[in-house]
N, C-alpha and C positions, 0 to 999 in steps of 0.2 A: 437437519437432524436435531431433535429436541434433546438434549442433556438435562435429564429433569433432578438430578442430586450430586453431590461433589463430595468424594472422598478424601479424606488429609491422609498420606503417608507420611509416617512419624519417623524423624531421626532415629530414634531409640529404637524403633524395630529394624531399618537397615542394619545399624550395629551389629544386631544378632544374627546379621546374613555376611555379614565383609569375610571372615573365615572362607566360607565355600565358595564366593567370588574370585577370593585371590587361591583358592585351591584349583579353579579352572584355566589361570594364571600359570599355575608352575607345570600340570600337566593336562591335556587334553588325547583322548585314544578315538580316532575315528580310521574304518576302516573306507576307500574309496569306492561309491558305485561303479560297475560296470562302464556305463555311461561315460561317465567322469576320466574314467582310464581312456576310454578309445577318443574323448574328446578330438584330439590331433595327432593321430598317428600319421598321418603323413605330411604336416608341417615340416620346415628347416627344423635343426635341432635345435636350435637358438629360441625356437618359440617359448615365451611365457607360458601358455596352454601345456603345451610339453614338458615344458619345466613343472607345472603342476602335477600333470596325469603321469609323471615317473613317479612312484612311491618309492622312497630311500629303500625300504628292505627288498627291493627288486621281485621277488618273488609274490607279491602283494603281501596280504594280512593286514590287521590293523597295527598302526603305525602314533609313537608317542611325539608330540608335539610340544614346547612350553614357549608361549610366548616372552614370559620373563627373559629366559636364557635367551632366546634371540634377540632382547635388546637391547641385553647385557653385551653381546656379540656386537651388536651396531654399536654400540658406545665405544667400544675397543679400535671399532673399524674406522668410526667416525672420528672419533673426538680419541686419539690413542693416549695425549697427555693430561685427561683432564681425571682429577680423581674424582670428585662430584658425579652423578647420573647428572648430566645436562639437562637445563631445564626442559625443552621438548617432550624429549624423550621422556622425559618423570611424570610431565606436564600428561602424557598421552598415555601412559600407563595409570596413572590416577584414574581417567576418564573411564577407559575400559575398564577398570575394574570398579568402579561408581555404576557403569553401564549396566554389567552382571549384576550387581546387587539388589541395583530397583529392578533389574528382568525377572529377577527369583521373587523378589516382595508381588509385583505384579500377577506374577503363575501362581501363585501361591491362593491371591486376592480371589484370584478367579476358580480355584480349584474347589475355594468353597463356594463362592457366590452363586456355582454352575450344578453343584452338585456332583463335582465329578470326583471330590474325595471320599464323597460316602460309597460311590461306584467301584472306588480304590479299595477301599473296606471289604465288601462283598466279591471282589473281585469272583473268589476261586469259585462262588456261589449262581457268577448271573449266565442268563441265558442267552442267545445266538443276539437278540435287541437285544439286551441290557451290555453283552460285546461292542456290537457297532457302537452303543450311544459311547462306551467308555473307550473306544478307539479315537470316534471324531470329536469327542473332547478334549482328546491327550492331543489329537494333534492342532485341533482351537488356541488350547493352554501353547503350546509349543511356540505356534504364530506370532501368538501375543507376548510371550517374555520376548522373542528377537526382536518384532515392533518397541516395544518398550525400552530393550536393550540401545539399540543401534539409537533411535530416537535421542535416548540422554546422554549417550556420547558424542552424536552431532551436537545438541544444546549447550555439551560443553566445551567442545572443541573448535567448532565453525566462528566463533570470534576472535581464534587464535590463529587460524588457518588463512592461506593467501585468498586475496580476494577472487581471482582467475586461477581457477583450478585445472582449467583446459589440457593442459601439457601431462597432468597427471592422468588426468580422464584415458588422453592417447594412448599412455602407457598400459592403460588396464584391461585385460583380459576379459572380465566377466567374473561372476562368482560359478567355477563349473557345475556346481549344485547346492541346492538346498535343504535340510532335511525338517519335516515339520513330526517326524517318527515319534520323538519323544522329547520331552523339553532336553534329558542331558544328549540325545542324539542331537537336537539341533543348537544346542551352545558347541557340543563338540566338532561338528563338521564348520560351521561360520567361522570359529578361531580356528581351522585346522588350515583353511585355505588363506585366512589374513595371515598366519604364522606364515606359510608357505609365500605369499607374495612378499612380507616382510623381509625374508631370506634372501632374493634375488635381488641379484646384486645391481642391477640395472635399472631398480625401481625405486632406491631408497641412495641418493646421492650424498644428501643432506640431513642435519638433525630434522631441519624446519619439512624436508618430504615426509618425517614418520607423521606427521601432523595433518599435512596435506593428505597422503595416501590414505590416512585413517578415516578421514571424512569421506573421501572418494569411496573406499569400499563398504562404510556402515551405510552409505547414501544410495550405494545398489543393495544390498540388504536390504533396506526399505524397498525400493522397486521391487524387486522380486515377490515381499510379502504382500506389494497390494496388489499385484498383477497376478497371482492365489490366492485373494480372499476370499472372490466372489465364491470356490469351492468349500470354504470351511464351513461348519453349520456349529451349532449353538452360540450365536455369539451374541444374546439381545441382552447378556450381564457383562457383555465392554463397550457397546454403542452407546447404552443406555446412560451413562456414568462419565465423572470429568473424575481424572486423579489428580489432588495438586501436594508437591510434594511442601512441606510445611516450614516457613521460614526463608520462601524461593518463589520464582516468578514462575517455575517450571512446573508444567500439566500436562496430562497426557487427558484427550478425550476420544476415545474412539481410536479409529484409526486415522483419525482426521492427523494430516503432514505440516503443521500451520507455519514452522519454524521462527514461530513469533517473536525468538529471543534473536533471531539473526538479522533482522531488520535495524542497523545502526543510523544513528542519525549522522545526518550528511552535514560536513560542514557550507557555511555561507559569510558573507562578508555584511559586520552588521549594519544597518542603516535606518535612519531613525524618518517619520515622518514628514518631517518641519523639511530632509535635506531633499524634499520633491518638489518640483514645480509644477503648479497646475494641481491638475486629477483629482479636485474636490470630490465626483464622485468617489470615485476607486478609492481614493485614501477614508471617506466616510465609511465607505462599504467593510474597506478592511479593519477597520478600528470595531463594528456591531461583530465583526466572524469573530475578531481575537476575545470579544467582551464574549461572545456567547457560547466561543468552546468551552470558556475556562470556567462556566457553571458545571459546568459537567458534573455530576456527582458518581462517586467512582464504590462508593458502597452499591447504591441501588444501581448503579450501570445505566442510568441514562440521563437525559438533562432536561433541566426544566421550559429550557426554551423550548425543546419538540413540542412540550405540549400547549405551548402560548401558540407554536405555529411561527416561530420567531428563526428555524434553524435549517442551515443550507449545505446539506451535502455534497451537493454539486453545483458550484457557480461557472460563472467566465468572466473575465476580464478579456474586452477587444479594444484595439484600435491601430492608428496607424502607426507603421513601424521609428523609432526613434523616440518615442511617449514615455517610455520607463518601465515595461513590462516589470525587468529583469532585475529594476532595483526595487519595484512595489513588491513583487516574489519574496526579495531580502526583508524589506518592511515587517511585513506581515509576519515572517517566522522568526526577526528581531525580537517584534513585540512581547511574542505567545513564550518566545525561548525566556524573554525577560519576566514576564510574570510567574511561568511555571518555578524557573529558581526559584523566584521570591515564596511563592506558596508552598514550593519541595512539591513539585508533581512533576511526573514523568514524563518528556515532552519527543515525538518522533520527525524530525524535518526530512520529510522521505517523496523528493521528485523524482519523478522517471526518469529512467535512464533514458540517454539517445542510443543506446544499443540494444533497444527492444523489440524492432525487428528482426527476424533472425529467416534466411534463406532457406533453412529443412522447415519442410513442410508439418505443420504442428508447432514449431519451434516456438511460436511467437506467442500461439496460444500460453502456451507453458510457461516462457519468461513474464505472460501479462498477469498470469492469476498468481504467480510469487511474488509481483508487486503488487497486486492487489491484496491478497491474505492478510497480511499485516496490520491491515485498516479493519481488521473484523477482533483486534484485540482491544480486549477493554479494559486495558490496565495501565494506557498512556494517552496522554493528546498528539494526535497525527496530522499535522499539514501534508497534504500532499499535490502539491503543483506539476499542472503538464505546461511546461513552455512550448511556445511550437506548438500546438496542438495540434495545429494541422496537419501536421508531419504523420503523424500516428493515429489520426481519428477524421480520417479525411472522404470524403463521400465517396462510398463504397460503387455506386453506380458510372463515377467517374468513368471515362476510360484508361485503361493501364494501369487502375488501383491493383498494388501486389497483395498475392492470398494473406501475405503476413498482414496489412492492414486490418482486411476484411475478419482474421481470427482475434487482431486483439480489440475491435471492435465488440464482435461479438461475447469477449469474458467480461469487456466494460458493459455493456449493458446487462449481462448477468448479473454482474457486482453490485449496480446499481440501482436495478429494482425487480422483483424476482423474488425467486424460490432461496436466492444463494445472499440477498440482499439483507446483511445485519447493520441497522445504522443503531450505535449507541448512543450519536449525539457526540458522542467524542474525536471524529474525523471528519474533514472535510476534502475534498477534494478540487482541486483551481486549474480550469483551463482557460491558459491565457494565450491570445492568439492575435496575428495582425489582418486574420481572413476567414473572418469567422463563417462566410459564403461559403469556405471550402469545407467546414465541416462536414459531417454526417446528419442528415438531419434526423435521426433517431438520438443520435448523440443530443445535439442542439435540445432538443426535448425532454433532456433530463436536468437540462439544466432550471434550478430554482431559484437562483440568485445572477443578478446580470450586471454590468455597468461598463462604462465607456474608461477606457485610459485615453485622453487626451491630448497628454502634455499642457504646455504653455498656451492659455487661450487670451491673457488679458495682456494691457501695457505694465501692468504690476509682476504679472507673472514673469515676462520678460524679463523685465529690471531685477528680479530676482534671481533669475536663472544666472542672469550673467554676475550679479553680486557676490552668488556661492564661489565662483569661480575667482575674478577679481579681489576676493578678501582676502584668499591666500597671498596673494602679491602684497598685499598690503601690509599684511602682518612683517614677512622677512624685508620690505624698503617703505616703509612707510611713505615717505616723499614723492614716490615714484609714481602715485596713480595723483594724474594732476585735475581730476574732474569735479563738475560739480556735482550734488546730491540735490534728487525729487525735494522740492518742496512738498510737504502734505502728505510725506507717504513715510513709513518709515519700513526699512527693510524687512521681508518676509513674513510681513503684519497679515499678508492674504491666506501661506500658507499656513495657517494653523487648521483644526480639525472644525468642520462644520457644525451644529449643534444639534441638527438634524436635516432629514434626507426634505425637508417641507425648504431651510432655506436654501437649497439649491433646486427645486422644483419649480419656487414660485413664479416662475417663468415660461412656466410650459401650462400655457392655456389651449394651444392648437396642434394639431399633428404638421411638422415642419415639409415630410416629404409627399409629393404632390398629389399623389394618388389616394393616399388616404384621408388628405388633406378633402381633397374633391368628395368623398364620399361622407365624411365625417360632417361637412355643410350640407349635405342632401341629407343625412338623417337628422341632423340637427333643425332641420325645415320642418319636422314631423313631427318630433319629440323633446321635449325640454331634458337638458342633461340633468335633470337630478330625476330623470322617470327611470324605474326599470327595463321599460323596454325600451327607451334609447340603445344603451350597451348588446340587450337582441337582436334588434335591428342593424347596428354597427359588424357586429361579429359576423351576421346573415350575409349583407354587403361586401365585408372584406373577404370574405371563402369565394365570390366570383372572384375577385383578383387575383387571392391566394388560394388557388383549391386545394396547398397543402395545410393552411391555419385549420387547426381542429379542438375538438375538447378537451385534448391534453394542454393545447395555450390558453385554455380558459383555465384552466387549474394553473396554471403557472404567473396568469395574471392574479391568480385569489391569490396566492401564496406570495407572490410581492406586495398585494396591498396587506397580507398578515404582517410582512414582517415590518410594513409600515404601524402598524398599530404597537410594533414591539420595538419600536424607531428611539428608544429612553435611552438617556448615561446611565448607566450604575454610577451609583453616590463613590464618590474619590475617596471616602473615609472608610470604604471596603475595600479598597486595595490598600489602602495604609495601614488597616486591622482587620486583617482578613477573615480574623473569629467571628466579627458584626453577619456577616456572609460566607463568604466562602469555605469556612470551614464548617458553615451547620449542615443540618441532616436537611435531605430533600425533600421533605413537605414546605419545611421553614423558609427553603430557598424560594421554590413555587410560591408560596403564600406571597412573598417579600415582594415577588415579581409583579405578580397579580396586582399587587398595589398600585409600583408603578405604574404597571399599563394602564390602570385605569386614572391614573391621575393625568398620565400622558395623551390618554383617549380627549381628556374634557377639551383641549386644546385643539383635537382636530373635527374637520369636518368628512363626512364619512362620504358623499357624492364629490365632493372636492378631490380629495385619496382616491379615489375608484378612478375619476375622472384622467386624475393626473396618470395614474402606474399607467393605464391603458394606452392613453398616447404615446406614452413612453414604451411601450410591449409592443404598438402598433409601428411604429416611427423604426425602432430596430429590426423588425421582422421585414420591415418593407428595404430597411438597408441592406439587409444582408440580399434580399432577394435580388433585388436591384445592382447590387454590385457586379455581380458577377457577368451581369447584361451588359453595363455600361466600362466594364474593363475590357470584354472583346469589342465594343464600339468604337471607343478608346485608341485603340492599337489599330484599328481597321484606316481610321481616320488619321492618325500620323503616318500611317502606310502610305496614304493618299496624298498627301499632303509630302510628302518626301518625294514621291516620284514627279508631282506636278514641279517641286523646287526643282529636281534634277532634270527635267524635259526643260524647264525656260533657258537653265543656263547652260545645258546640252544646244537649243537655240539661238544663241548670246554670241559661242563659239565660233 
């Protein structure tokens, strides 16, 4: 959905609305539908529902409500010795009546935008159509003050509120109706049944549940309104438009539920590069994502590496398990958390949860697209790491994959390239995995960025690993470590950061694993590797072996040799004065780049780069394919080899 203009609501106009906010506050008069009464007539008496559908005056009629007095009443009940309104509860009465005020500015917004107050004007004048149009505009306007409402009192509340809401959810009844009749019918009936569950006394324990419940019920509000919208009509002057409220992070667009602001960042333990062993790639890899988020330009909303071709939405990090997934995770959002301070920019460190699966059917979909949403804001930088990957993005064809897999599958690849696919350049996403075989291989596919975690591979790296560890001894008994030191090497001289992805390639002249190794010498019989159709002829060759390799891994090898071409430091004296760069406007950023690249360019060879990514695209396609062969061969063969041990010395006996 295109949002093609953005409106500022101005402080100074709510002002002139707070009065009849907090006057729906001290009284609200709704009378109960039909419906609504018979809800549960024959429940226990003890039901909630029940408790709702009794109307005090017994007789029905419309019935006065104020939510104030009742939580003046819970203050009494809760808190009996405090003279103060507890903060909660103040906290939560703030909200709702904040809530109201942008609802009314909103209805308001739309009343002219829609045309429906000139409608208002003529009223007594229009005819049987000019009726209808000024009914399903009233009840349009209606829609949209409770969307708007319920909306900014979650945005204000849900950071204040328990993280597991579950136990409140149980508690809740439902809302027994909704009215979209008229804007004050439907402010009056939504506080009429919160006042009413507020009252029960079985729902509201605590100050910290007016808080909780309050989110609970404005968050069925929401449900209710989008699960009736598809019936409203005139609504192309609230799709159309972003509202942002002015001097706030807070916007309403549409009816879009983004809850952008509830997305907190997760803490992590920090770790700096130098304390890894090994993982030249990986640690090169994550030093270019953290250099290229943080061009991000947050005026124009997007960054200037997309357009170099230099930026990676979705990478992986694999290897075997014990390598350092878990502290390169920490690394990376060490780094991005450190610079942001430094620059004062908004930074999100937002992994998935291990509890995204979920048993109801739907469930998983649901919890996957409210971790997704958040990466579709463009007003912070978002790491977002899947550890495990395989847990949650695991090859849907398998046998026994559960549906939850196969749904949050399916919202990741919506998320990720698609109709629903916004990349600002400002998020990346990291799946890090010790079996990347077991992927998805639609998933595998979207990945544009790759590299190995390896751990320890050299006698340096060694010596280091266990140096990090032995130092600390060293420090509290000095005496105590009685050994000697490498001649020639001096401690953790290896790990520091590569200069580029060229000095850790210069080694890869051949594809390692054998299959492509064999084919790679038969087209290399035919064609000199700096021909173009060398790389045609190879790609033609490899689809017999892999009949899943396709033209999506040919775009995934261009876009690693791009970000080979985009393989430069940024100059150190821009992060020291971030004016020099990062704080200019985004042409100047682009231009800057463009520079380097091309001074970076003169340095490489361009069939050398083609040459190398490919063996390296070829070499990993062929691992992952391969593993999964040679892991049930694997286990067949110690099978074998166990039973033959236990039949000799079953013999022996």
């Amino acid at each position: 959905m295109e949002h093609n203009s953005t409106f500022p609501i101005k402080q100074n106009e709510l002002d002139m609305l707070r009065d009849e906010a907090s006057g729906y506050l001290k009284s609200v008069q709704w009378e109960q539908g039909q419906r609504a009464k018979n809800k549960d007539k024959d429940a226990k008496d003890d039901s909630i529902l029940l408790f709702l559908s009794r109307a005090k005056g017994g007789s029905g009629g419309a019935e006065i409500t104020s939510v104030s007095k009742t939580i003046l009443a819970l203050k009494k009940r809760l808190l009996p010795d405090s003279i103060a309104i507890p903060v909660f509860l103040n906290q939560t009465l703030f909200a709702v009546q904040e809530g109201l005020t942008l609802g009314v500015w909103i209805k308001d917004s739309y009343t002219d935008a829609s045309g429906l107050s000139s409608l208002a004007e003529r009223k007594s004048a229009l005819d049987s159509n000019g009726k209808r149009e000024f009914e399903s505009k009233m009840q349009t306007a209606t829609a949209f003050q409770l969307f708007a409402t319920a909306y900014k009192i979650l945005h204000d509340l849900k950071p204040h509120a328990s993280d597991d809401l579950s136990v409140m959810k149980q508690k809740f009844a439902g809302i027994p109706e909704v009215s979209f009749f008229s804007p004050l019918k439907g402010i009056s009936c939504s506080l009429y049944y919160y006042d009413k569950y507020l009252s029960h006394p079985d729902i509201i324990k605590s100050d910290k549940d007016v808080i909780d419940f309050t989110a609970v019920y404005f968050e069925a509000l929401i449900d209710e309104i989008q699960l009736r919208k598809s019936s409203l009509e005139h609504t192309e002057t609230i799709t159309d438009r972003t509202y942002k409220l002015e001097n706030t992070e807070f916007a309403i667009s549409g009816w879009e539920n983004a809850f952008s602001g509830t997305a907190k960042s997760v803490e992590f333990n920090k770790i700096q590069f130098e304390q890894i062993v090994g993982n030249k790639d990986a640690k090169h890899f994550a030093r270019r994502l953290t250099e290229r988020m943080l061009s991000y330009d947050f005026e124009a909303q997007k960054n200037p590496f997309q357009e170099l071709g230099g930026f990676m939405p979705v990478f992986m990090g694999y290897g075997i398990p014990g390598t350092g997934k878990s502290m390169l995770i920490a690394a990376i959002a060490t780094r991005l958390k450190e610079h942001c301070d430094n620059l004062d920019i908004p930074f999100l460190f937002h992994p998935m949860p291990d509890t995204l699966i979920s048993t109801f059917q739907g469930g998983s979909a649901e919890k996957m697209v409210e971790w997704m949403k958040p990466m579709q804001d463009p007003t912070k930088l978002i790491f977002a790491p899947i550890d495990d990957a395989e847990n949650n993005l695991q090859e849907r064809t398998a046998q026994g994959v559960s549906a939850g897999v196969k749904e949050v599958i399916g919202v990741f690849l919506r998320y990720t390239e698609g109709a629903y696919a916004v990349n600002y350049g400002n998020s990346s996403i990291g799946l890090f995995t010790n079996l990347p075989e077991m992927l998805d291989k639609a998933v595998i596919s979207r990945v544009q960025g790759r590299f190995k975690i390896d751990g320890a591979r050299t006698e340096h790296d060694f010596l280091d690993q266990d140096h990090i560890w032995w130092r600390k001894l060293q420090k509290t008994m000095p005496d105590f470590i009685n050994m000697t030191n490498p001649s020639g090497y001096e401690y953790l001289k290896d790990q520091g950061l590569a200069k580029n992805m060229g000095d850790i390639l210069d080694s890869v002249e051949k594809p390692t694993e054998e299959r492509v190794l064999e084919v790679y010498d038969k087209v290399e019989s035919m064609h000199k590797t700096d021909a173009h159709l060398f790389f045609a002829s190879l790609y033609k060759e490899i689809q017999k072996i892999f009949p899943f390799f396709s033209s999506r891994d040919v775009r995934n090898i261009q876009s690693a040799i791009s970000l080979r071409l985009t393989d430069f430091d940024l100059e150190q004296d821009w992060f020291e004065n971030p004016e020099i760069y990062f704080k200019k406007d985004y042409e100047t950023k682009f231009n800057m780049l463009q520079e380097l690249m091309k001074s970076n360019m003169k340095g490489l060879n361009f069939s050398d780069v083609r040459r190398q990514e490919v063996v390296r695209y070829l070499d990993n396609v062929a691992t992952i394919a391969d593993t999964d062969f040679k892991r049930k061969v694997d286990a067949r063969v110690n099978q074998m080899n166990i039973d033959l041990e236990a039949r000799e010395r079953f013999g022996k006996n």
